[in-house]
Backbone as CSV, one residue per row, in Angstrom:
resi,resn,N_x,N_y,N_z,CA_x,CA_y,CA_z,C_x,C_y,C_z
1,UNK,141.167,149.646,107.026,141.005,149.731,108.460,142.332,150.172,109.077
2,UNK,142.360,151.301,109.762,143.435,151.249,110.638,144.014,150.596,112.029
3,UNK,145.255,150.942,112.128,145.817,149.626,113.555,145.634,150.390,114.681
4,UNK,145.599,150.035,115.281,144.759,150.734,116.844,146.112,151.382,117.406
5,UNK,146.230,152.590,117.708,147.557,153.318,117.945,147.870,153.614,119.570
6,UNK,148.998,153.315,119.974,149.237,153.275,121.288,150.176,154.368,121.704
7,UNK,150.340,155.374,122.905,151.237,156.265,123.082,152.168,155.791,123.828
8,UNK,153.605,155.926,123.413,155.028,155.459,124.033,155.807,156.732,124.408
9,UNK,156.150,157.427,125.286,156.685,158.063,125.526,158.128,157.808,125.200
10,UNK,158.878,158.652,124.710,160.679,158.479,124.559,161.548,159.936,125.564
11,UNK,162.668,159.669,125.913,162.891,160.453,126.489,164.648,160.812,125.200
12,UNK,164.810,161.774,124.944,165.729,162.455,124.238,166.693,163.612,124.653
13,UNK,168.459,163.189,124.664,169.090,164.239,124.497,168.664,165.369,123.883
14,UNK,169.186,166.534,123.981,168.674,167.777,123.386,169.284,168.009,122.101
15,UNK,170.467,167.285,121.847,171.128,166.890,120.917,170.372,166.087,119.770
16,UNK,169.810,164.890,120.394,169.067,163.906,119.319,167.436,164.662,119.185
17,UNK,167.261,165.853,119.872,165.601,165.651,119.511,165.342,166.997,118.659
18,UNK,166.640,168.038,118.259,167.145,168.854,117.320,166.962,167.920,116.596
19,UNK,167.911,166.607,116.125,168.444,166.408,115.194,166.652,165.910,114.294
20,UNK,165.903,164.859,115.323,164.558,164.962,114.912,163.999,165.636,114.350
21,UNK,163.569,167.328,115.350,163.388,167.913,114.753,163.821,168.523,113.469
22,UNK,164.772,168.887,113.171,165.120,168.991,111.659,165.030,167.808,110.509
23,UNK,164.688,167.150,111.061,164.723,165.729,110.227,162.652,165.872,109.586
24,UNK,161.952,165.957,110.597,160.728,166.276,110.494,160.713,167.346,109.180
25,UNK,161.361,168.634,109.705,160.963,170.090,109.050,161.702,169.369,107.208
26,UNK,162.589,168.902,107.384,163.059,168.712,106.293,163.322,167.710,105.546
27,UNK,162.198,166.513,105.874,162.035,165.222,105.021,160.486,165.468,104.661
28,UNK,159.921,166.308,105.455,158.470,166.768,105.541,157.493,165.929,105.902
29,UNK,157.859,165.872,107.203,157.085,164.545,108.078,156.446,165.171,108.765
30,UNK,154.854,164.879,109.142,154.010,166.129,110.001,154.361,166.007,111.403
31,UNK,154.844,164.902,111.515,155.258,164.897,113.289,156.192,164.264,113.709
32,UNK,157.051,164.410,114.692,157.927,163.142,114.976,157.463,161.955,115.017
33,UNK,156.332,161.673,115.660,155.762,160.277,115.823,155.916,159.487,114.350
34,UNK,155.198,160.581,113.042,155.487,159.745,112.035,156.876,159.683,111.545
35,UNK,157.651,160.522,111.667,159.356,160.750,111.890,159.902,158.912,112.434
36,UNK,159.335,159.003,113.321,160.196,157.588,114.115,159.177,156.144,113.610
37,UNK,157.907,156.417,113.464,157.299,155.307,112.740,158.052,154.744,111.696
38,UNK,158.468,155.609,110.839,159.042,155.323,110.027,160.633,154.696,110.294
39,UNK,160.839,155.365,110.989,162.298,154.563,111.266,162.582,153.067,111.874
40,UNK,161.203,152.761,112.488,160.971,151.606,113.247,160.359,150.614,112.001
41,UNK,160.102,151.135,110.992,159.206,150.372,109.864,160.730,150.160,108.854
42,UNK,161.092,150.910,108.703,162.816,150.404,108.289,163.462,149.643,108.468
43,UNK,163.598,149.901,110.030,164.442,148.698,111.202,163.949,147.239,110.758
44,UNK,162.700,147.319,111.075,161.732,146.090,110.596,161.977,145.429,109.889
45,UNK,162.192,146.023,108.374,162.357,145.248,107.108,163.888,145.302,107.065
46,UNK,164.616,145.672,107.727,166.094,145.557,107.617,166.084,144.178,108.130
47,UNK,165.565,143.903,109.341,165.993,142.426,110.206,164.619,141.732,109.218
48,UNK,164.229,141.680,108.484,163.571,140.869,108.006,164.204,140.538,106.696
49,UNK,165.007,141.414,106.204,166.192,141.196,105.135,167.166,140.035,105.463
50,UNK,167.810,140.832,106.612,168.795,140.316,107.098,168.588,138.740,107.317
51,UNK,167.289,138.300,108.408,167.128,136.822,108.445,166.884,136.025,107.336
52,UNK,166.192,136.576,105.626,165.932,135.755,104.811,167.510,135.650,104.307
53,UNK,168.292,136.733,104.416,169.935,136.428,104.148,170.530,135.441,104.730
54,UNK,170.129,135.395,106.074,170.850,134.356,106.706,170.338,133.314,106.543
55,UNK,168.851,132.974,106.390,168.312,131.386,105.731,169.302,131.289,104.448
56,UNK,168.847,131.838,103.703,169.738,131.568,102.143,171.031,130.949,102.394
57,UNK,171.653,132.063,103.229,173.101,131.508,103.635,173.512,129.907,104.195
58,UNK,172.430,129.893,104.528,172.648,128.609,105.874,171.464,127.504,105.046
59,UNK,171.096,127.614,103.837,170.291,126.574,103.498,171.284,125.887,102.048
60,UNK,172.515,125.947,101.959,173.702,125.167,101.684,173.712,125.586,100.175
61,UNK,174.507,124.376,99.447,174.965,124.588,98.238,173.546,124.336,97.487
62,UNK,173.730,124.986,95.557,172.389,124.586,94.660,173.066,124.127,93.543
63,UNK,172.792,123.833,92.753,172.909,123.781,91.259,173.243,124.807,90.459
64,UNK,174.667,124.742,89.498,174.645,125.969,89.198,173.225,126.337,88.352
65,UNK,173.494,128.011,88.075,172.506,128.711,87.489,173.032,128.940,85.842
66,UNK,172.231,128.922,84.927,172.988,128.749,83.555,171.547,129.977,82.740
67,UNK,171.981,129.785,81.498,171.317,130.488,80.490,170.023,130.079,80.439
68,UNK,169.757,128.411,80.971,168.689,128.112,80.159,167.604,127.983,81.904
69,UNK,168.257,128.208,83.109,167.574,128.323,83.892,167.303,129.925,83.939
70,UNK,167.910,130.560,83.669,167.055,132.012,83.629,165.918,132.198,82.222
71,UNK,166.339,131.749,81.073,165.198,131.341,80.717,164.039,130.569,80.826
72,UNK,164.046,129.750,81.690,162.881,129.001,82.156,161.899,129.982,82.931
73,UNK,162.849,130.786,84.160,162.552,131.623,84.209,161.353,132.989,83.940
74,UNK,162.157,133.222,82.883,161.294,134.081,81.838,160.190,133.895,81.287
75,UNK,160.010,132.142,80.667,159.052,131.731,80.364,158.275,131.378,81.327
76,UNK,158.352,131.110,82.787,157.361,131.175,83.479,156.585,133.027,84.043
77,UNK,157.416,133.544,83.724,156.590,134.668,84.045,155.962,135.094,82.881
78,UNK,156.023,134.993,81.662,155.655,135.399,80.218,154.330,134.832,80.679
79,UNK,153.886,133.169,81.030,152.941,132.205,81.384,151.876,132.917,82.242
80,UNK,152.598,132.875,83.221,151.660,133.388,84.505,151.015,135.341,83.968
81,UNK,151.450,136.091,83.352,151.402,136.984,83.021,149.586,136.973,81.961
82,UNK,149.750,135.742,81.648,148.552,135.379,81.174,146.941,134.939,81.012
């Protein structure tokens, strides 16, 4: 099913909407719209990076990590693989 699509107008230097355009002709994107979709779908998962970084960061010290916890590891995916 597709997501119900809405029109946003942007307004662009003549400078930045070259640079678009060539960005389109030569990543081979059929339109700007999908040109900037994409850039907004980037953005997205960048700050969605970024905040699971900053949980990690901010959810304190662990236990070190050793040989036999990456093998546990292993053997749970060998398991589940099953």
């Amino acid at each position: 099913m597709l997501d119900a699509m809405t029109t946003m107008n942007i307004s662009l230097p003549d400078a930045l909407k070259c640079f678009v355009d060539e960005q389109v002709n030569e990543r081979g994107y059929g339109t700007c719209s999908e040109y900037v979709r994409e850039l907004i779908r980037r953005d997205q998962q960048r700050q969605q990076l970024r905040a699971l970084l900053l949980d990690g960061a901010a959810s304190g010290m662990t236990t070190p990590v050793n040989g036999d916890y990456f093998e546990s590891l292993r053997t749970r995916v060998r398991n589940a693989r099953k």
